[in-house]
Steps between C-alpha positions, in 0.01 A plus 500: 500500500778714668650770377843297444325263304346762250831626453652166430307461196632712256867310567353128455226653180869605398681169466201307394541771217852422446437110450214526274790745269753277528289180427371688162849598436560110511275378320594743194859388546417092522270478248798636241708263648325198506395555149838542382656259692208224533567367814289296657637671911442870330227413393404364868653826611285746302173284612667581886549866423143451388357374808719744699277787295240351682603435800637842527125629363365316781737659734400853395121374526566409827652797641308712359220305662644528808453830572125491448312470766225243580200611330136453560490188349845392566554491887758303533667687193627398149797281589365154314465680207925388485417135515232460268817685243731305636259192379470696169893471454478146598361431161688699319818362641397127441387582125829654481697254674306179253588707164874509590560187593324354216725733243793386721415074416456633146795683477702168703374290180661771304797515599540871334746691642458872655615850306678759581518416842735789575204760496318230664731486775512911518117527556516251821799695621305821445216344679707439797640791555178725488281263706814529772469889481064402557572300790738755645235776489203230589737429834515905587135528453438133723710760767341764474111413476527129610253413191424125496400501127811671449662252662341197300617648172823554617536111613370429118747694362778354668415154317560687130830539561592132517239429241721798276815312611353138366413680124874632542599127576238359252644711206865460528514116577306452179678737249825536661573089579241357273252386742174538289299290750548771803266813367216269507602320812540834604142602369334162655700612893348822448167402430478309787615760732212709367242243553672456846444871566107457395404257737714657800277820350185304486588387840549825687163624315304232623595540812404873512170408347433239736610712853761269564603577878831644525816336605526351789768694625356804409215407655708418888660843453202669436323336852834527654437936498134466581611264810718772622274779552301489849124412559490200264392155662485308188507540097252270265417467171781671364447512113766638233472582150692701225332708231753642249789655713225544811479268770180479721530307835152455750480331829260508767692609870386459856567762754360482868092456526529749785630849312276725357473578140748810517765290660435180245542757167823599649624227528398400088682849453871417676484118304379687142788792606730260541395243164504821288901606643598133414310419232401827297369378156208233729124604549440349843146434602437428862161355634517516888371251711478416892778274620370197533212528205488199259418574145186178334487621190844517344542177270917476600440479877259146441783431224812563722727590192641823719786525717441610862646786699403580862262162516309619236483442109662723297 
């Protein structure tokens, strides 16, 4: 870890901070409101503040983790620690999203109109406002330290705001025109926009969990810079993963049978050199090879499921 990189963590332990205040804050506010007004979208919008706790617990967690090293028993570091949480929210969010919509077909039976909507109305507003002030600092300290969990949370929060703006909607059209069957419509939209935001959840946990390659142009860009730097005859079995917010990229490279030892490591040196400008936040791992040399027992090469660069698989 560089010495920029310890010094970016204070800023992004900082706004992970902030979140997990202004999700409590919330929560305390929502709860009030939704028992006062018992709507069916506040009460969808306290179980999101809710989640956002999490999330934004998670997001500490995971920048805090970030800056520990790999340990003895950790090589590769700590980073799927954030998807098996991430899996751990996935439950939470889908019990959360079920009990809302089935209070929302209860309450569409009902046919019970909202209270005191005004108050109601003032929470969401209040809700806005501070979670645009959060994404305003989030976005100085995305600047400043580049922090992809940062980053995530900031993207989450951006949704609340048009989920604040629906309780706003949700509220008014029911006590202000009459329209007793929007709050729970309202409720029912909502909770399927949570159990829309599990699975895409579920899905990008999985995918950690399971190594999923990298996409694909990510992956051309990143053999694009290697390509570049001189000595290489060929790249194959080039591998991606992501761990948390580290990436990990290995590929075997041929350089001239004829150079010596000295000359080959040099050559590893400019393409890691250049990787590491380009691509900072990637643990490369290079296994040289003589140009022409043939790999027998990597599984992918008999299964031909790699693209190829330079005539050989990549």
């Amino acid at each position: 870890m560089t010495e920029d990189q310890r010094r970016a963590i204070p800023f992004a332990v900082r706004a992970a901070l902030a979140s997990v205040a202004m999700a409590c804050g919330l929560i305390a506010l929502k709860s009030y409101a939704a028992w006062s007004t018992g709507s069916v979208a506040m009460l969808g919008s306290l179980a999101d503040s809710g989640l956002d706790l999490l999330a934004s617990l998670v997001t500490l967690y995971g920048v805090k983790l970030a800056a520990e090293p790999a340990d003895h028993d950790h090589r590769f570091g700590h980073g799927k620690a954030e998807a098996l949480a991430a899996l751990f929210q996935v439950v939470l969010i889908t019990v959360s999203a079920i009990g809302i919509a089935w209070r929302a077909i209860a309450a569409l039976n009902s046919n019970a109109p909202t209270q005191d909507a005004e108050f109601g109305i003032g929470v969401s507003i209040a809700a806005i406002l501070a979670t645009i002030v959060l994404l305003a600092y989030q976005r100085s300290i995305i600047r400043r330290t580049g922090s992809v969990a940062i980053m995530a949370d900031n993207v989450h929060y951006q949704s609340d705001v048009l989920l604040n703006g629906s309780v706003i909607a949700a509220l008014a059209l029911d006590q202000f025109l009459g329209w007793h069957r929007a709050d729970p419509i309202f409720g029912i939209a909502i909770a399927a926009w949570l159990a829309w935001g599990a699975f895409q959840a579920s899905s990008h946990a999985i995918d950690m969990l399971m190594d999923k390659e990298w996409p694909e142009d990510q992956r051309a860009a990143f053999i694009e810079v290697a390509a570049r730097q001189p000595g290489i005859k060929g790249i194959h079995d080039f591998r991606t993963r992501r761990s948390g917010s580290h990436d990990f990229a290995q590929f075997h490279m041929e350089v001239a049978s004829d150079i010596t030892v000295r000359q080959a490591h040099d050559v590893v040196e400019g393409v890691e050199t250049a990787l590491r400008r380009v691509f900072p936040k990637v643990e490369v791992l290079i296994h040289l090879d003589p140009e022409g040399h043939v790999d027998t027992d990597n599984p992918l090469v008999e299964a031909d499921v790699t693209p190829h660069w330079f005539g050989k698989r990549v």
